[in-house]
VOMAR-835874 format. One line per field, with one value per residue (C-alpha): residue in three letters; x, y, z; residue number from 0. Coordinates in Angstrom, 2 decimals, always signed. Layout:
resn: ALA; ...
c1: X; ...
c2: Y; ...
c3: Z; ...
resi: NUM; ...
This chain:
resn: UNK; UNK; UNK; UNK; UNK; UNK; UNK; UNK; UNK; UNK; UNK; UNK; UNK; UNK; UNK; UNK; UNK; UNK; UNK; UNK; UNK; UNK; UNK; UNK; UNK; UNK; UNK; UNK; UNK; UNK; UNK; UNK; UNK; UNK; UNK; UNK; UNK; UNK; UNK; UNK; UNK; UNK; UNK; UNK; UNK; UNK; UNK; UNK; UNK; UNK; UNK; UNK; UNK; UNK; UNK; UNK; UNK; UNK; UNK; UNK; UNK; UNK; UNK; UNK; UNK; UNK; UNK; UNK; UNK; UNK; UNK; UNK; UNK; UNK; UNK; UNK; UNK; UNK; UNK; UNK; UNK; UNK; UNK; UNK; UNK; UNK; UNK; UNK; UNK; UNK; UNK; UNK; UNK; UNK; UNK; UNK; UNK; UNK; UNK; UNK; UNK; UNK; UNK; UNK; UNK; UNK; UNK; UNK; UNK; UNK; UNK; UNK; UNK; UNK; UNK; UNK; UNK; UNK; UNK; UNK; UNK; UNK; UNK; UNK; UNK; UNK; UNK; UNK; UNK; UNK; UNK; UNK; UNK; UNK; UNK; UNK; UNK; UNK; UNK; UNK; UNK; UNK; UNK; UNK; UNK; UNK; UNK; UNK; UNK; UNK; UNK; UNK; UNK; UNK; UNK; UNK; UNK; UNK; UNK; UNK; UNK; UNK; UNK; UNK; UNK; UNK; UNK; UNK; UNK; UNK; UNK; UNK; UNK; UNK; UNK; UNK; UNK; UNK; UNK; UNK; UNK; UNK; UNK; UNK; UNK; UNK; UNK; UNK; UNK; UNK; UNK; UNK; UNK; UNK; UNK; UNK; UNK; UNK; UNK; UNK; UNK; UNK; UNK; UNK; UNK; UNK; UNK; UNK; UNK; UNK; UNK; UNK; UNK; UNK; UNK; UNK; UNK; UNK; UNK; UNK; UNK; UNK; UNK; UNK; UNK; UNK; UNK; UNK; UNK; UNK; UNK; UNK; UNK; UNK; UNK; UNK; UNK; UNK; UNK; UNK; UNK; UNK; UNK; UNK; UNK; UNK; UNK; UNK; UNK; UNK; UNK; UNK; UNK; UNK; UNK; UNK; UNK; UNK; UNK; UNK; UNK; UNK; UNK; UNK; UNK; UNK; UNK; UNK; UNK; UNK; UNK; UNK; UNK; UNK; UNK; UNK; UNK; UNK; UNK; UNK; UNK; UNK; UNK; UNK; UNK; UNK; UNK; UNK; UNK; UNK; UNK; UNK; UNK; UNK; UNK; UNK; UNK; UNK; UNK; UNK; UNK; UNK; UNK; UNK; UNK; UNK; UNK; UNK; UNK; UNK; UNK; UNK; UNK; UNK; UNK; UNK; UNK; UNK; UNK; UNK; UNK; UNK; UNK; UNK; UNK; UNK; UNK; UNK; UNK; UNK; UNK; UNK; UNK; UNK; UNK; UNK; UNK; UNK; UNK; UNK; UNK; UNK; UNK; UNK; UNK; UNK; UNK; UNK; UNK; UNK; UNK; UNK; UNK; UNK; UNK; UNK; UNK; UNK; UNK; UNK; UNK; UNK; UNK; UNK; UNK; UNK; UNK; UNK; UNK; UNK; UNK; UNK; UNK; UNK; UNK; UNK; UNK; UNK; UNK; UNK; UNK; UNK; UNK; UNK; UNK; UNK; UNK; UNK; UNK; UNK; UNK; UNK; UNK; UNK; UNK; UNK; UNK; UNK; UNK; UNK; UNK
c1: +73.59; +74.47; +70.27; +70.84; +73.90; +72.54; +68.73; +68.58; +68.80; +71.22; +73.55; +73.80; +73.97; +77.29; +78.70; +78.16; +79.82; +82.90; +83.11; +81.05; +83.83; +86.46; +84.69; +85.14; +81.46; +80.30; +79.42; +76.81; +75.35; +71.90; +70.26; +66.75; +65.70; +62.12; +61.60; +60.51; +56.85; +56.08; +55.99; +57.75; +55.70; +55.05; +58.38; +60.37; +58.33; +58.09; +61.83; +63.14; +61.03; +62.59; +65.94; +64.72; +63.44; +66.89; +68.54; +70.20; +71.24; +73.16; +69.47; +69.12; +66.68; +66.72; +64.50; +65.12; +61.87; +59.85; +58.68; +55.16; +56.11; +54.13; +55.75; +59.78; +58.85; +58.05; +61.11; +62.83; +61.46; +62.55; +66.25; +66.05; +67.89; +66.56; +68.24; +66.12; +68.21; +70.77; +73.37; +77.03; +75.38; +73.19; +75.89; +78.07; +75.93; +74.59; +77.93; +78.95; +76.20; +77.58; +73.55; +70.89; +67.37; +64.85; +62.01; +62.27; +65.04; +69.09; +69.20; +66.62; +70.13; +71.79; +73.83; +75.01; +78.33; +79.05; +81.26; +83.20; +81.92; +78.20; +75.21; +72.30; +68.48; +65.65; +62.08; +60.13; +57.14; +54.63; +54.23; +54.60; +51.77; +52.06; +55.31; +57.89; +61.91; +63.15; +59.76; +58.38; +57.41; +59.06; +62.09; +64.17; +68.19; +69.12; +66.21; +67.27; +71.15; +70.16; +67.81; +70.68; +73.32; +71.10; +70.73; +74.48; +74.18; +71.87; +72.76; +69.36; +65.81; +62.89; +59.27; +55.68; +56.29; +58.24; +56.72; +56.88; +60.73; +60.99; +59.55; +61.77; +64.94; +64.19; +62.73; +65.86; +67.91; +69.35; +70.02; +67.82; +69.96; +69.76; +65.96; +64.76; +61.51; +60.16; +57.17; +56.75; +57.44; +54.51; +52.16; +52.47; +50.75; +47.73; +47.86; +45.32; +48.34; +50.69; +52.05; +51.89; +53.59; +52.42; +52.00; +50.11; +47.67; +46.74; +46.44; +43.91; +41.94; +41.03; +39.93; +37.56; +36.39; +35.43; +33.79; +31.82; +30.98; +29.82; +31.13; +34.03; +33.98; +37.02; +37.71; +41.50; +42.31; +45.88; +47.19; +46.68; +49.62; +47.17; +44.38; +41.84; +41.86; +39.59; +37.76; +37.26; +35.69; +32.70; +29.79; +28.27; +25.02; +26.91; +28.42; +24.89; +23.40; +26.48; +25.74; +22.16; +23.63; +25.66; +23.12; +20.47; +23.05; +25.03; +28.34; +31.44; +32.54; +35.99; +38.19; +42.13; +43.88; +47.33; +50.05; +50.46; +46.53; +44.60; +44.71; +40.89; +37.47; +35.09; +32.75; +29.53; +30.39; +33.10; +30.52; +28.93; +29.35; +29.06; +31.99; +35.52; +39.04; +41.29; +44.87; +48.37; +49.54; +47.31; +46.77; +50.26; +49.60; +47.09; +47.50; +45.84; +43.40; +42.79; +42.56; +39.42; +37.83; +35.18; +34.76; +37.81; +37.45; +40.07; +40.77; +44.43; +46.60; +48.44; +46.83; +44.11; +47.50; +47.95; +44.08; +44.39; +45.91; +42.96; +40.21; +37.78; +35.36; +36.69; +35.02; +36.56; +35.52; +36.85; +34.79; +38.16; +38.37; +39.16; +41.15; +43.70; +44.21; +44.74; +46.78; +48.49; +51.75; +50.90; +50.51; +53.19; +50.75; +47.13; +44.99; +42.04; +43.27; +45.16; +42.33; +40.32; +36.75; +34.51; +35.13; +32.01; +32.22; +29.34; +27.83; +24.61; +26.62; +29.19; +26.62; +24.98; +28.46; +28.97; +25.35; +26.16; +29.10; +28.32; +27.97; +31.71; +31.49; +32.06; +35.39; +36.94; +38.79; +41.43; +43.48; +44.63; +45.43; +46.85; +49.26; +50.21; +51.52; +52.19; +54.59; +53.09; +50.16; +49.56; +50.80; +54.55; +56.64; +57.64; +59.99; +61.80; +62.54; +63.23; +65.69; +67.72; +68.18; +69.74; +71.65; +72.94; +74.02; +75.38; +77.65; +78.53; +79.53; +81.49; +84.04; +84.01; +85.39
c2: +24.63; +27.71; +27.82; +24.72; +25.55; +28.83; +28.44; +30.86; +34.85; +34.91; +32.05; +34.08; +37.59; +35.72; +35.00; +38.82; +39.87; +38.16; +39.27; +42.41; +45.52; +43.31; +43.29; +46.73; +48.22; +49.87; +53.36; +53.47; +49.83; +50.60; +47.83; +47.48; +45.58; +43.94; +42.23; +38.20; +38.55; +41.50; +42.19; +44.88; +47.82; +50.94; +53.70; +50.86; +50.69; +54.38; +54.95; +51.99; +53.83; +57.19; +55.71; +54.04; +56.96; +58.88; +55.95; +54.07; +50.75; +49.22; +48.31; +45.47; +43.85; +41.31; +39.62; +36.72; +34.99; +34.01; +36.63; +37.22; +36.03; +38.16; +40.49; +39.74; +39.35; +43.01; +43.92; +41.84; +43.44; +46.77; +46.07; +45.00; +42.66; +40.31; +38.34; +35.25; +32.99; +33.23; +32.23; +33.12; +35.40; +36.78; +37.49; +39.29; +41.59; +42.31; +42.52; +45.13; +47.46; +51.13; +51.91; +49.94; +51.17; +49.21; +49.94; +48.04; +46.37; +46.06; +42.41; +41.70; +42.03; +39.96; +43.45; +44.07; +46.13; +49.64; +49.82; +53.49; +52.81; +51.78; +54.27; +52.36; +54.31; +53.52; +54.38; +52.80; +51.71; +53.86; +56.75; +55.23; +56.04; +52.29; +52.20; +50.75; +49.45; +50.74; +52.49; +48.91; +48.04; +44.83; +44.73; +41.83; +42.01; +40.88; +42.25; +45.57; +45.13; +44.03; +47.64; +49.22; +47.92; +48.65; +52.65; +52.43; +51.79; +54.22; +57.16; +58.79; +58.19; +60.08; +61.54; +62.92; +66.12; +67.10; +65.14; +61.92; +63.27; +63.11; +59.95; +58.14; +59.83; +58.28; +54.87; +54.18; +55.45; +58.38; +61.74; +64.30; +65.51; +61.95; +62.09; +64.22; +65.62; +64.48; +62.83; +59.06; +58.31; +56.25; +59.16; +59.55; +56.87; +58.69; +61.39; +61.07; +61.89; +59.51; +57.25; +53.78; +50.86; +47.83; +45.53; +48.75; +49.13; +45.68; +45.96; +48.93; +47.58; +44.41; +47.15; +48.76; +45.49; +44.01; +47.68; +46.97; +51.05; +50.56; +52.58; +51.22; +50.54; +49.64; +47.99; +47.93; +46.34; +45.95; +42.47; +41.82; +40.49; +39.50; +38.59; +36.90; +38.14; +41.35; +39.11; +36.71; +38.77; +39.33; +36.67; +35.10; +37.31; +40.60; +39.68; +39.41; +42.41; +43.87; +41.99; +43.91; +46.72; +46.77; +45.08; +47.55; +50.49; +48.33; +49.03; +46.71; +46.02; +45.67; +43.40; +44.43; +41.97; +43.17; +41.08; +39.23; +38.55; +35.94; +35.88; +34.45; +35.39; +33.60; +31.01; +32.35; +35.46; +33.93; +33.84; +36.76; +39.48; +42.47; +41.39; +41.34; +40.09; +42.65; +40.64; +41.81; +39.37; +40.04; +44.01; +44.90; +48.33; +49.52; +53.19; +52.26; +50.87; +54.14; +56.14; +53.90; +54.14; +56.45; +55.69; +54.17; +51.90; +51.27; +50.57; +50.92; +50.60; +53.81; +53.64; +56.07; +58.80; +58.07; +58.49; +61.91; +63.22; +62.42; +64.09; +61.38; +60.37; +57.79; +56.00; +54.06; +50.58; +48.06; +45.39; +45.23; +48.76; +48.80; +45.60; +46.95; +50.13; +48.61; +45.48; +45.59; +47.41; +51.16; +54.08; +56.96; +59.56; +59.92; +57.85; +59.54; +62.74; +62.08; +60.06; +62.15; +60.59; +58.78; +54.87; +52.34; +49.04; +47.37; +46.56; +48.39; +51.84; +50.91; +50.71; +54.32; +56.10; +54.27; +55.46; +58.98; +59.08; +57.09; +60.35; +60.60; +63.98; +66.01; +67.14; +66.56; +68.93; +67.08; +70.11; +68.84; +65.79; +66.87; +69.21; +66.43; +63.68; +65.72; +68.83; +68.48; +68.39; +66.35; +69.29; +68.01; +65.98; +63.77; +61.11; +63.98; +65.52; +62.36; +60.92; +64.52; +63.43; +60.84; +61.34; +64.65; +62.47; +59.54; +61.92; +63.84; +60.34; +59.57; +62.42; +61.40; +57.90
c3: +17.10; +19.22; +20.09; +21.80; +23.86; +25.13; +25.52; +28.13; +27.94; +31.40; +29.31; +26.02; +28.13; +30.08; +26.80; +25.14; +28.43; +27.31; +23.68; +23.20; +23.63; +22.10; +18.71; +16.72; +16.43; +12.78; +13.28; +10.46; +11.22; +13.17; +14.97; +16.39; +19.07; +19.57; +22.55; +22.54; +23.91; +21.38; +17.42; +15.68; +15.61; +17.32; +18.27; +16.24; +13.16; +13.12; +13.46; +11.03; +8.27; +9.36; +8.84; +5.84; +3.96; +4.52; +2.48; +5.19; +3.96; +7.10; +9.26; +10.85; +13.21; +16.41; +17.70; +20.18; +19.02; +16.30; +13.40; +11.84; +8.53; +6.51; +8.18; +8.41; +4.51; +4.11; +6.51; +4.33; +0.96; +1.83; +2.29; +6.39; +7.38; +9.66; +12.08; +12.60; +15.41; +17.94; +15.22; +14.64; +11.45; +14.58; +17.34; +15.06; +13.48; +17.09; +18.46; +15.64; +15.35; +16.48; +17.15; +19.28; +19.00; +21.44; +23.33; +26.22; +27.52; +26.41; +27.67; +24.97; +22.81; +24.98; +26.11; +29.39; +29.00; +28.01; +25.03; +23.97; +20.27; +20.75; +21.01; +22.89; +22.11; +24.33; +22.52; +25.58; +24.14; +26.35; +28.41; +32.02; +34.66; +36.42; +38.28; +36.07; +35.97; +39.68; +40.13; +40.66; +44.11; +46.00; +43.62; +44.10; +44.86; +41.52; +39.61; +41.20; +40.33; +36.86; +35.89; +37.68; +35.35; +32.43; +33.71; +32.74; +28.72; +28.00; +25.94; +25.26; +26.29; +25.14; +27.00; +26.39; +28.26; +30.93; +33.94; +32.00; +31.57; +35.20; +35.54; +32.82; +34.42; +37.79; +36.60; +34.33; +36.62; +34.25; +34.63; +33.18; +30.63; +29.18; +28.76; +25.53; +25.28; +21.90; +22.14; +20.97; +17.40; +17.23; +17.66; +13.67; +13.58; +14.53; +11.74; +8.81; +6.46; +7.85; +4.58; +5.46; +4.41; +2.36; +5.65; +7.15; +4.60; +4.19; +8.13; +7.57; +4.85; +7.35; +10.08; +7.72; +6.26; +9.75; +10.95; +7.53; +8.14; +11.92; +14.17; +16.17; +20.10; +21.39; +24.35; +25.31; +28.64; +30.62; +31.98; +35.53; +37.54; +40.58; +39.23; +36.56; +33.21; +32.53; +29.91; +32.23; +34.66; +32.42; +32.89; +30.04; +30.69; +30.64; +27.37; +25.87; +27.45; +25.24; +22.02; +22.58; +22.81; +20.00; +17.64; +18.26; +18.03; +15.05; +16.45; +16.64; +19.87; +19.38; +22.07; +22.32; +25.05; +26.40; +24.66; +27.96; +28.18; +26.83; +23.00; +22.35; +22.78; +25.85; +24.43; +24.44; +22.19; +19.66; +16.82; +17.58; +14.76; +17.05; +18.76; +17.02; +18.61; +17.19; +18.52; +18.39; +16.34; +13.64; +14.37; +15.24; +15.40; +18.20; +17.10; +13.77; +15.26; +17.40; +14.18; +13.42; +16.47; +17.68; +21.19; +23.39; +26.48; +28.94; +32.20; +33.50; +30.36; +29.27; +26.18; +26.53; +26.80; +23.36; +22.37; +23.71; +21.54; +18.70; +21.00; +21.09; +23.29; +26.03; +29.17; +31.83; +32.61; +35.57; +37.32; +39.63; +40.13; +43.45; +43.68; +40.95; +42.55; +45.90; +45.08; +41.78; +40.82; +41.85; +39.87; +39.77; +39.58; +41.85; +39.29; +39.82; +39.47; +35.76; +34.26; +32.41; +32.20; +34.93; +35.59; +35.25; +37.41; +35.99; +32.55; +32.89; +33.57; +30.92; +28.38; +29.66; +28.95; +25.78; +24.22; +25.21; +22.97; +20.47; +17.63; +17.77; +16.39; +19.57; +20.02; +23.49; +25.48; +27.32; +28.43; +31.72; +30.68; +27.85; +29.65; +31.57; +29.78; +25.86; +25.04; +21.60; +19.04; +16.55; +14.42; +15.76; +13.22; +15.93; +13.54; +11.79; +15.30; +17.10; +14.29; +14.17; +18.36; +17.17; +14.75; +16.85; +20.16; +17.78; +16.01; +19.57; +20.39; +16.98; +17.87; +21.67; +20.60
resi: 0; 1; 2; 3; 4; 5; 6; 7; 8; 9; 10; 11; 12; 13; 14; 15; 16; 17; 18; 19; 20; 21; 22; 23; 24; 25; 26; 27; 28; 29; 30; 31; 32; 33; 34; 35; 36; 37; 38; 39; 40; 41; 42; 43; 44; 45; 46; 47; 48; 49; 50; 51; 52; 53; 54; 55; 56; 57; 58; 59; 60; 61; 62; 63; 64; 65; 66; 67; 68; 69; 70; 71; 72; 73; 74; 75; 76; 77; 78; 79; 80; 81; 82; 83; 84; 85; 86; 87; 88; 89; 90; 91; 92; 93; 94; 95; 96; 97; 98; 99; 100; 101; 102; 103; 104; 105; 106; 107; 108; 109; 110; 111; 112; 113; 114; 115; 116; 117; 118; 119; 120; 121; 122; 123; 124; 125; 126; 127; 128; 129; 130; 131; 132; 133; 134; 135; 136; 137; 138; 139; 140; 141; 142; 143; 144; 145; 146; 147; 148; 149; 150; 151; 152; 153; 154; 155; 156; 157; 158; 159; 160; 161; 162; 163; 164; 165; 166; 167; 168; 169; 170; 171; 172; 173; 174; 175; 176; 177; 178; 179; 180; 181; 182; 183; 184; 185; 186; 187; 188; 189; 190; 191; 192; 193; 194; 195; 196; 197; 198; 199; 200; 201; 202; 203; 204; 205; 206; 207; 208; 209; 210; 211; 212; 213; 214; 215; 216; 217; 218; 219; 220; 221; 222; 223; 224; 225; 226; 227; 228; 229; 230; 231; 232; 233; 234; 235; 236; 237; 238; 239; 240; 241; 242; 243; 244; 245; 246; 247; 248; 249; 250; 251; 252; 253; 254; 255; 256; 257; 258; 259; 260; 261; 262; 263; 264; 265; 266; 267; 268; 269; 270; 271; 272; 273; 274; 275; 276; 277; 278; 279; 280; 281; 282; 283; 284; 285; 286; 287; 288; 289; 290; 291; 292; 293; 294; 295; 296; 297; 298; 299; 300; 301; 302; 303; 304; 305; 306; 307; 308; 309; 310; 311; 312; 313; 314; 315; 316; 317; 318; 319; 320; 321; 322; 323; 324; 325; 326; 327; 328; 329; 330; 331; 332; 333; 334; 335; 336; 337; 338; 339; 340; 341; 342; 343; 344; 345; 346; 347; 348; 349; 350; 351; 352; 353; 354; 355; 356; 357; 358; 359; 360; 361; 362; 363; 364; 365; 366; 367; 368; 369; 370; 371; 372; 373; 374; 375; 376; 377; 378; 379; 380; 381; 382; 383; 384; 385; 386; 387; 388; 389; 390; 391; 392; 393; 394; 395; 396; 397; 398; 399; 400
């Protein structure tokens, strides 16, 4: 019923406006936030299981948007509980929480106040090096008043390293003593030992199934706001000169849209072995993925800051190269000078740098990148350090309140 009175997220923010700091929140009742157009996974996962192996009982989860089953099943199996509509159930369990974990946005909880007895946590989901919130070029009057407001509800963000700090104080419009050091949570993600849950594993044993012990290429694209779709920029020749390729090397070519791209391969190459759509809906986690990959390619997605970290063999491919750097968003940082391989335009040259890697025993040194965008080593327990931040500047707030 209340789905159909407020449809929109402006109509049920209006109404949380009215309500929110009247309602008492519960200090030990943790909430966390998934945005509409994404699945749980990544900082969130890695956090809710932090929080879940120190016996916390009082989780729950939003999402204004439909669930992978399988998965909201496994939330639900593990003592989560998930809130599944914009229902009165919903809005007072949101309304309640004393702690908001997201990784994007507060008005993806509806929340636009700052209330004495709420603690809001914002894991972004990436290390920024396209301009972001009120880095973003062009802003709009109310788009700008609305990241403003936001900047106000914030009690902690985290960063990489310390220039990523800087860049996360001034695009959320925070000071710096707001902005923590830590790394991302979802780092762990990339260690050989990290335990990982039933959905996880299942997730895994499809990766190695599909690989079927070939050697994983994966090519991880970003969403173009300007333009046609990176996998529609490929002709239906240049997708066969690939299928060569990876048939004489017997690789998989792996295909990882953005969550905003299209979600399906072209035509000509959909029952083609070599080539594998490896979807966020199916694959939520992209940092698995990386574990299982030997060589990574990308074009302008921060993904590759991530990758680092595992000191694998990369190459950089855009047939737009020079379109996207002169007419999409803008990049915080000198592109060139942060990216830490070559970039191919073409096929034929994409191919080259691909062969050349393809052992994937060499161990990359990615030192000034590295020093860049991460404090830390894999060697960091990034979820035990990031949940004591927490828990510190939740409790500082407990006897502020």
């Amino acid at each position: 019923m209340l789905e159909k009175i407020f449809r929109s997220r402006r109509s049920k923010a209006r109404l949380f406006a009215y309500i929110d700091c009247i309602l008492p929140k519960h200090k030990d009742k943790i909430l966390f936030v998934v945005k509409d157009r994404t699945h749980f996974s990544g900082n969130l996962r890695v956090m809710l299981e932090a929080y879940l192996a120190q016996g916390k009982d009082n989780i729950y989860i939003y999402k204004d948007g439909n669930y992978i089953p399988k998965l909201k099943k496994e939330l639900e199996d593990v003592g989560v509980h998930v809130l599944t509509s914009f229902s009165f159930y919903s809005i007072w369990h949101l309304l309640t929480s004393g702690v908001i974990i997201l990784s994007h946005n507060p008005r993806d909880a509806h929340f636009t106040k700052k209330c004495k007895q709420r603690t809001i946590i914002n894991l972004w989901h990436g290390v920024a090096i396209k301009k972001i919130e009120l880095l973003m070029p062009n802003i709009d009057k109310e788009k700008q008043a609305l990241l403003q407001n936001n900047s106000t509800l914030y009690d902690m963000l985290i960063a990489s390293s310390e220039e990523d700090k800087i860049t996360n104080a001034k695009a959320f419009g925070v000071s710096l003593d707001k902005v923590h050091i830590t790394g991302l949570p979802r780092y762990e993600i990339l260690k050989e030992d990290y335990h990982l849950g039933v959905f996880l594993q299942k997730e895994e044993e499809k990766i190695k199934n599909i690989k079927d012990n070939r050697k994983l290429v994966l090519w991880a694209p970003t969403f173009r706001e300007n333009s046609t779709s990176p996998l529609e920029q490929i002709t239906k020749d240049e997708w066969l000169k690939l299928h060569n390729f990876a048939k004489k090397e017997n690789i998989l070519f792996g295909i990882r849209p953005h969550p905003y791209d299209i979600k399906y391969l072209p035509p000509s190459i959909q029952n083609l072995t070599h080539f594998h759509l490896f979807d966020n809906i199916e694959y939520t986690e992209i940092n698995l993925l990386l574990k299982h990959t030997t060589v990574l390619v990308i074009d302008f997605s921060s993904i590759w800051v991530d990758y680092l970290l595992l000191h694998k063999p990369m190459v950089g491919f855009a047939k737009d190269y020079t379109r996207y750097l002169q007419e999409e968003r803008g990049f915080i940082y000198d592109f060139k000078s942060i990216f830490p391989v070559e970039f191919s335009t073409n096929i034929e040259t994409l191919i080259e740098e691909i062969g050349k890697n393809l052992s994937g025993n060499e161990y990359v040194d990615y030192s000034h990148a590295l020093k860049s965008f991460h404090a830390y080593s894999l060697e960091f327990n990034y979820k035990e350090i990031i949940y004591e931040k927490i828990e510190s500047i939740r409790n500082k707030n407990k006897e502020n309140k």
